[in-house]
C-alpha positions as CSV (number, residue, x, y, z in Angstrom):
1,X,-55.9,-132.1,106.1
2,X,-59.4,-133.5,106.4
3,X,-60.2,-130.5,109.0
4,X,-59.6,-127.5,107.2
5,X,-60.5,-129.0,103.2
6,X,-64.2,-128.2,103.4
7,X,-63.5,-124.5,104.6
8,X,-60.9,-123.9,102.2
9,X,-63.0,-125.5,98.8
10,X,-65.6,-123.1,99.7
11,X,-63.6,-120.2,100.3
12,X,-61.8,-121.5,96.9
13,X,-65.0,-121.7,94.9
14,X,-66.2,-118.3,96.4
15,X,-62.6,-116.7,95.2
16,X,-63.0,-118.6,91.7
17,X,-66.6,-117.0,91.0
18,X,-65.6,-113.7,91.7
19,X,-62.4,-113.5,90.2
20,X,-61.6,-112.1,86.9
21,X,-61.5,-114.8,84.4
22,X,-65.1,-116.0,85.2
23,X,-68.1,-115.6,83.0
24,X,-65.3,-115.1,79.9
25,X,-66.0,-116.2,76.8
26,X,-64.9,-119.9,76.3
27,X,-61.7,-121.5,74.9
28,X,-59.1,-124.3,75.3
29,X,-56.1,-124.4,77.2
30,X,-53.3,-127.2,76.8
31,X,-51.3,-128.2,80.1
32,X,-47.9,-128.9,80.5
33,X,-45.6,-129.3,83.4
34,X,-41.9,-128.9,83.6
35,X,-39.2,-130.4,84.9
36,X,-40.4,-134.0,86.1
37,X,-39.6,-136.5,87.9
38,X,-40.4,-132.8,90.1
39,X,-39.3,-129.6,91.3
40,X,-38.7,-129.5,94.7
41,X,-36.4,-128.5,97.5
42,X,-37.2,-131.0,99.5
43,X,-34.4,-134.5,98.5
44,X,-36.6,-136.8,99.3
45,X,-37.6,-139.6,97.2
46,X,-40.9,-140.8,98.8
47,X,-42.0,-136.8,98.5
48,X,-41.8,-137.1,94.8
49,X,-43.5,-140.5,94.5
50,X,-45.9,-139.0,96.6
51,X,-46.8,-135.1,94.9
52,X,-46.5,-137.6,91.5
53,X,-49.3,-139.8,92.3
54,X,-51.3,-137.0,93.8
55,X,-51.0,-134.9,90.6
56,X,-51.6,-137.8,88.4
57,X,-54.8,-138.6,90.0
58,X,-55.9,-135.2,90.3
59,X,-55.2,-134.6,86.3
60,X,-57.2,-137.8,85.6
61,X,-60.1,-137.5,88.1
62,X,-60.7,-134.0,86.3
63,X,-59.9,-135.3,82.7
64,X,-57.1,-132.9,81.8
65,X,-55.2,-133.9,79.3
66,X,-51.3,-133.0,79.8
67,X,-47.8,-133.1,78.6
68,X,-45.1,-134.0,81.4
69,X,-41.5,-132.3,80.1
70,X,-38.6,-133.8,81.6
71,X,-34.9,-133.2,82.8
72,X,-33.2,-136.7,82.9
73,X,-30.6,-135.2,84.6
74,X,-32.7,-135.3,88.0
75,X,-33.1,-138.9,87.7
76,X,-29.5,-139.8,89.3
77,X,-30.5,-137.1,92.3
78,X,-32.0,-139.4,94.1
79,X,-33.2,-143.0,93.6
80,X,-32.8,-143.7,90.2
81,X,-35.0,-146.8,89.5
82,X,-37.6,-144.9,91.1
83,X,-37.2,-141.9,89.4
84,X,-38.0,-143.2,86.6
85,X,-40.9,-145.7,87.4
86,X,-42.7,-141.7,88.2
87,X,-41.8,-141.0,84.4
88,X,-43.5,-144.4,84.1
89,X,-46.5,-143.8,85.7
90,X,-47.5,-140.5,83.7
91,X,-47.1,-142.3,80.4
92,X,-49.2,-145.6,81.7
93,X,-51.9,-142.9,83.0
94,X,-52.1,-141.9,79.5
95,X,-50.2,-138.6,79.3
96,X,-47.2,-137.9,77.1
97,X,-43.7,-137.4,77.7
98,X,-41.1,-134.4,75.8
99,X,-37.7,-133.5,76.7
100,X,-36.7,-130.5,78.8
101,X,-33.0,-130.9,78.8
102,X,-30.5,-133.6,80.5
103,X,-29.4,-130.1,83.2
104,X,-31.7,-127.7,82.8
105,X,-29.0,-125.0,81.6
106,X,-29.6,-122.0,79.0
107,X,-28.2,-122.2,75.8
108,X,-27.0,-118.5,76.3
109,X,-24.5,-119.8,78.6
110,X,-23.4,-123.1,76.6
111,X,-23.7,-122.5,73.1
112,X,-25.8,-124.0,70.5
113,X,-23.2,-126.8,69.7
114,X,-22.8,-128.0,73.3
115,X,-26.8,-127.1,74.2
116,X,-27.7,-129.7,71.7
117,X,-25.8,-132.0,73.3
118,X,-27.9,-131.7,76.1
119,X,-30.6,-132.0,74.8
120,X,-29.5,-135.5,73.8
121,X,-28.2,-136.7,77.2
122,X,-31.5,-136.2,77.5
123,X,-33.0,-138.2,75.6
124,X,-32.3,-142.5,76.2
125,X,-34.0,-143.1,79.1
126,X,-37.0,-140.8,78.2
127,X,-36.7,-142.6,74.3
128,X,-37.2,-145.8,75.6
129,X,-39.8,-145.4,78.2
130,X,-41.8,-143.7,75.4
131,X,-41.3,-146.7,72.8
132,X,-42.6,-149.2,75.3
133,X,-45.8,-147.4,75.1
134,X,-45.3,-147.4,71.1
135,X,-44.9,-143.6,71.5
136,X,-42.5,-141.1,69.7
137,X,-40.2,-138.4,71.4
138,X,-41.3,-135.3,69.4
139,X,-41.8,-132.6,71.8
140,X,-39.4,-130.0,72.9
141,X,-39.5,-127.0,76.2
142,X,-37.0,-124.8,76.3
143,X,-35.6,-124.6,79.8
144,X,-36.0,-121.0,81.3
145,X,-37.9,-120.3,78.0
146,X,-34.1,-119.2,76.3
147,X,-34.5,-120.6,73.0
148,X,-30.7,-118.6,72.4
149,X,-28.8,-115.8,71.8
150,X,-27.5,-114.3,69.8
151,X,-29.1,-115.2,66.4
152,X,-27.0,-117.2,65.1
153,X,-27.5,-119.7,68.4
154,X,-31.2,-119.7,68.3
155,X,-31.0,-120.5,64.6
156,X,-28.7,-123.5,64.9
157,X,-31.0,-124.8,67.9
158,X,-34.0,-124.4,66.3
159,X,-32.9,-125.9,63.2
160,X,-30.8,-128.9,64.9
161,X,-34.6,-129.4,66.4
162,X,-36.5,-129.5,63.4
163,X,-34.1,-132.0,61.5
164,X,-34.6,-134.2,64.8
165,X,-38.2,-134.2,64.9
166,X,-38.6,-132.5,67.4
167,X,-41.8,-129.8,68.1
168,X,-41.3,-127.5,70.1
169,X,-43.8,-126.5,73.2
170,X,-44.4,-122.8,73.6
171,X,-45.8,-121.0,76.3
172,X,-48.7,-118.6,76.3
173,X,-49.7,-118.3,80.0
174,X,-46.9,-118.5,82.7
175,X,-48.7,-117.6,86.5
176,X,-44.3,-118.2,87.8
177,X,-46.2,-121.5,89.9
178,X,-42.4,-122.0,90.7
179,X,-41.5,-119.0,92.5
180,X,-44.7,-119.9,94.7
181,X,-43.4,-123.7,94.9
182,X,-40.6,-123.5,97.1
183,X,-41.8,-121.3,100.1
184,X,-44.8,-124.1,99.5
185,X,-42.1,-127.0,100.2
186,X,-40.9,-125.4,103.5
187,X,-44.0,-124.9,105.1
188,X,-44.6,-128.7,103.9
189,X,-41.0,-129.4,106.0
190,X,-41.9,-127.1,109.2
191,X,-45.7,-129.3,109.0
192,X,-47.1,-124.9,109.1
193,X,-50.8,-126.0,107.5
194,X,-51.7,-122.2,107.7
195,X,-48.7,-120.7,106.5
196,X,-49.3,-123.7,103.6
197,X,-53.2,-122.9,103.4
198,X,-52.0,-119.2,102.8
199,X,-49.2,-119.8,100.2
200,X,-52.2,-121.7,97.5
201,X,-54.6,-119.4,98.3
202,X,-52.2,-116.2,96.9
203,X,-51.1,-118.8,94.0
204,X,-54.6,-119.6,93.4
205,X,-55.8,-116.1,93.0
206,X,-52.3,-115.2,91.4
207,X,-53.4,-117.7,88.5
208,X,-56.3,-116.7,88.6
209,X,-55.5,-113.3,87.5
210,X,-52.5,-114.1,85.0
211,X,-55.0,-116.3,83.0
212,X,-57.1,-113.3,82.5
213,X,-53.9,-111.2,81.6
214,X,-52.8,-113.6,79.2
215,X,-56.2,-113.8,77.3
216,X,-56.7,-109.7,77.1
217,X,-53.0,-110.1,75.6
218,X,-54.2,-112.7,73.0
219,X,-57.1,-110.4,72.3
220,X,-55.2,-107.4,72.1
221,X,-52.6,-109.2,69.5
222,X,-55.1,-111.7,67.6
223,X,-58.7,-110.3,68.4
224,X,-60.0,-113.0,69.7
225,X,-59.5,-116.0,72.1
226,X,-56.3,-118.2,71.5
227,X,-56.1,-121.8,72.4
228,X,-53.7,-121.5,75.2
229,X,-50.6,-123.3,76.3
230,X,-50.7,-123.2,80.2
231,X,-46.9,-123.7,81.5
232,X,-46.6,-125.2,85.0
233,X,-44.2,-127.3,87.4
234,X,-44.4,-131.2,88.7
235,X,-44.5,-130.1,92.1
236,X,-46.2,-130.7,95.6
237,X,-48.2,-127.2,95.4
238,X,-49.4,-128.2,92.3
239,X,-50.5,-131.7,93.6
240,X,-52.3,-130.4,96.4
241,X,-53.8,-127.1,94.1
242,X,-55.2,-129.5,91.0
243,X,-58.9,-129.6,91.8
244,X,-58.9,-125.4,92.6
245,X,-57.1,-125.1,88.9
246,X,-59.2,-127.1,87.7
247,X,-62.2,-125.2,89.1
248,X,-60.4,-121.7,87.5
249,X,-60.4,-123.4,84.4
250,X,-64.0,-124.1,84.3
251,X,-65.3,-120.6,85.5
252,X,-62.8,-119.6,83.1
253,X,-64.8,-121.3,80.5
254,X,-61.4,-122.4,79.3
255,X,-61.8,-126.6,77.7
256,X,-58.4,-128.4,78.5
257,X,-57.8,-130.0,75.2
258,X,-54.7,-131.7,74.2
259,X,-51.1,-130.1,73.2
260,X,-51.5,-131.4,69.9
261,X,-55.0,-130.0,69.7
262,X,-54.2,-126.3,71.6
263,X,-51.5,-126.2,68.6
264,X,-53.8,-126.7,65.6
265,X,-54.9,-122.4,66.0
266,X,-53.1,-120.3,63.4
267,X,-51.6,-118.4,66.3
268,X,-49.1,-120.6,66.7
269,X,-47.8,-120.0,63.0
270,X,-46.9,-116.4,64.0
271,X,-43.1,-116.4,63.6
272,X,-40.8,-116.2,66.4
273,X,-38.6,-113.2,65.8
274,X,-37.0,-112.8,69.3
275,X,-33.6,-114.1,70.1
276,X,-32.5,-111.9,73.3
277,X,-31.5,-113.3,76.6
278,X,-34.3,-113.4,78.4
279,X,-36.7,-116.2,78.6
280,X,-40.1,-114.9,77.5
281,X,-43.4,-116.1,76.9
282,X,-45.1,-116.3,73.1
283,X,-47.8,-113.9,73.0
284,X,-44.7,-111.2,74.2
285,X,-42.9,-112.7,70.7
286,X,-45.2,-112.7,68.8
287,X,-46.0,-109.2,70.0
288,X,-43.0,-107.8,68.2
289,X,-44.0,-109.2,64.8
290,X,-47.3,-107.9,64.6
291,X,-46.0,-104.9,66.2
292,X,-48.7,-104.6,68.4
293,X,-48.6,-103.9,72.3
294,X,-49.7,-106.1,75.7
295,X,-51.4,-104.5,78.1
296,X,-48.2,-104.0,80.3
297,X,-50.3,-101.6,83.0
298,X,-52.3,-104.4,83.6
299,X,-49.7,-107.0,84.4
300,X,-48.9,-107.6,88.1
301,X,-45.9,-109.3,89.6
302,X,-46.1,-112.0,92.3
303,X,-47.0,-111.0,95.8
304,X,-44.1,-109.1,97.3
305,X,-44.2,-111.7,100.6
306,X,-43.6,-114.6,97.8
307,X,-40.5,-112.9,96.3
308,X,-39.0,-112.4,99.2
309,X,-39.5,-116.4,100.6
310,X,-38.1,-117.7,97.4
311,X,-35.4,-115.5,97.0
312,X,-34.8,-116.6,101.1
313,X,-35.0,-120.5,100.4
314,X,-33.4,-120.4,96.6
315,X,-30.3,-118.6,98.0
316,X,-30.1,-120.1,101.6
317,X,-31.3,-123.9,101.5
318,X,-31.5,-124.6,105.8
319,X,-30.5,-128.3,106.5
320,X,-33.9,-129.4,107.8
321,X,-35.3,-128.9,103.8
322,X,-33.0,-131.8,102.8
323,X,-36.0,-134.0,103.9
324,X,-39.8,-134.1,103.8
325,X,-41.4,-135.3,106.5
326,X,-42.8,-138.7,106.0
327,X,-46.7,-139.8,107.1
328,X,-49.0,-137.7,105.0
């Protein structure tokens, strides 16, 4: 790693200065990541201590603030105990803890009533790791970002939520980090530095260009810069990739500020009318109540080469990704 760093931070910061969102106009931008302990294809338990320390280090060494979201179903993948000393170790480095789900599923599929329930599996160990720190469980991510269909579904979620305490965390810029994450964890298991070098670079410039996207949509719906809500994944690409986000943030002029804070603009009182299937973003929501457009011909999908690894790995797991390889 120590080889090729220095050549690819310079060819980083070169891409960052030139790339779309820098000399903007400044903001704030709130990050969260989903689906802790981590997203990975790799079952190895030492990997996710490992991409969790990095990415905790990396968030505090650039002092951005975050919100982990977690699936306690993961915890019984692989070794429980430490499983959840990772949960642990985010909320003793002084970030905060919501729940994502016990399984991950979509309400669409189980229904509002048994949805719920899920969302209270969810909840004990994640409860009590947050009272130790004399914390509350208040936040809420909707898995997939299906907050239900039909109507009636959503409406029972959302008010089951509220009566709980619950908040919920929307999302107002998505760069699909996951889609880039796995083909990332397979060149990690084949130990193919280039082919891993190559797979940040595209998700660095990918991110690059979504967060200009999203702010043109914010503009084009509000007038004006939003504080943002920046929706990522606990995984090893995003370990290794902190320092360059970081580094788009700040030529981005965008201030990471806390979720609580990001949540304090007025945008985030524009009601939610959508309840289809899909799982969409806010601005695209909030779009249909102010009945006002994105700029759709601007929008690009994820490199074509990235599609087609993810759809590779996602549907075809080979045997040699049950394990990362161990002396990083």
């Amino acid at each position: 790693m120590r080889l090729f760093q220095p050549a690819f931070m310079i060819f980083a910061s070169l891409f960052v200065l030139s790339c779309p969102t820098a000399h903007a106009s400044s903001g704030k931008i709130a990050l969260t990541f989903d689906d802790l302990p981590a997203l990975t294809v790799l079952r190895d338990q030492s990997y996710v201590d490992q991409l969790n320390r990095k990415l905790i280090r990396g968030l505090k060494r650039h002092h951005l603030p975050t919100t982990g979201f977690v699936n306690e179903g993961k915890l019984g993948e692989l070794d429980r105990q430490r499983q959840s000393a990772v949960l642990e170790e985010w909320l003793d480095n002084g970030f905060d803890l919501g729940n994502h789900t016990y399984s991950h599923e979509s309400p669409n599929i189980l229904g509002a009533k048994a949805y719920i329930e899920d969302i209270i599996r969810g909840e004990p160990v994640l409860r009590a790791l947050l009272e130790k720190q004399h914390k509350t469980l208040r936040w809420f991510r909707h898995p997939y970002l299906e907050t239900g269909s039909p109507e009636e579904v959503k409406a029972q979620i959302d008010t089951w939520l509220a009566q709980h305490g619950y908040r919920v965390a929307p999302v107002t810029i998505d760069a699909s980090d996951w889609e880039f994450a796995e083909p990332y964890d397979a060149a990690v298991a084949r130990r193919d530095g280039g082919e891993r070098r190559r797979i940040r670079q595209e998700y660095l410039d990918y991110t690059a260009r979504m967060i200009a996207w999203y702010r043109k949509s914010a503009r084009a719906l509000f007038g004006r810069d939003i504080s943002y809500v920046l929706l990522l994944h606990a995984t090893r690409l995003n370990a290794d990739s902190i320092a360059a986000i970081a580094a788009i943030l700040r030529h981005a002029n965008l201030r990471a500020v806390s979720l609580d804070e990001a949540l304090e603009d007025p945008a985030y009182r524009t009601i939610d009318p959508y309840s289809g299937r899909d799982g969409i973003e806010w601005l695209e929501r909030w779009s249909l109540t102010l009945h006002k457009d994105l700029p759709w011909d601007d929008f690009i999908d994820p490199p074509a080469d990235i599609k087609m690894a993810y759809d590779r790995i996602d549907n075809d797991q080979p045997a040699n990704m049950a394990h990362a390889p161990h002396g990083r």
